[in-house]
N, C-alpha and C positions, 0 to 999 in steps of 0.2 A: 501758465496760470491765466485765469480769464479774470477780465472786470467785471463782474456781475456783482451788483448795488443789492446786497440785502434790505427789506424796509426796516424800519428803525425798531419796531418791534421784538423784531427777528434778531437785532445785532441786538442789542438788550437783553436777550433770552438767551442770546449764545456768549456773550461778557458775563452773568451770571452762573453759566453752566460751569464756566472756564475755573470760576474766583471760586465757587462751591467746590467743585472736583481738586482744585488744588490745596484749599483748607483742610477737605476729608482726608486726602492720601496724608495728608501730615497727619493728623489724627489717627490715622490708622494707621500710620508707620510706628509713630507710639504707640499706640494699642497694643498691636499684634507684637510690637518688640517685648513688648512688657509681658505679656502672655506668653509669649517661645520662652525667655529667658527664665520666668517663673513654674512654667507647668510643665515645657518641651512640650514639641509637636504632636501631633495627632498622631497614632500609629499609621506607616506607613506612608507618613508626608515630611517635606523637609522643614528647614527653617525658615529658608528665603522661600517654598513654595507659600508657605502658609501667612508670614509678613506681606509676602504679596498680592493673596488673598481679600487678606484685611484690606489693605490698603483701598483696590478695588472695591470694594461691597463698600468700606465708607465714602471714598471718592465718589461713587455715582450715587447714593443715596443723596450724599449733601449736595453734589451737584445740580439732582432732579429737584430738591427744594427749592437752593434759591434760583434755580430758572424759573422755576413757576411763579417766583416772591419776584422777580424778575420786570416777567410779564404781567403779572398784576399792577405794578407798580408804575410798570408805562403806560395801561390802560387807565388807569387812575389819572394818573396827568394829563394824557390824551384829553380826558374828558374836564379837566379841568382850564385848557385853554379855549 
């Protein structure tokens, strides 16, 4: 592994990506459970393909927000010091 110093920015955007992506797959773990167990799978998809799915598509949704609420947010301060 190398040392290389992200700037603060950067590590703020990627703590955010981290906290959003780990919130969504929760959310979408429920989701998607709740939709398999309710309606069953898509034709021709399984159960854990499709809970997995979910999961995904909410994890990086919520993830790409609050990175961006992230980075706004240390711009915001940036400029406030």
């Amino acid at each position: 592994m190398s040392n290389i110093q992200l700037p603060p920015w950067a590590e703020k955007m990627k703590f955010g990506f981290m906290m959003g992506s780990a919130a969504g797959m929760t959310v979408g773990l429920l989701s998607g459970a709740f939709t398999v167990l309710r309606f069953g799978p898509p034709l021709g998809k399984t159960y854990l393909g499709t809970i997995g799915r979910t999961m995904l598509s909410h994890g990086m949704m919520l993830g790409f927000f609050l990175s961006i609420g992230s980075l706004i947010r240390a711009q915001s301060r940036e400029e406030d010091d």
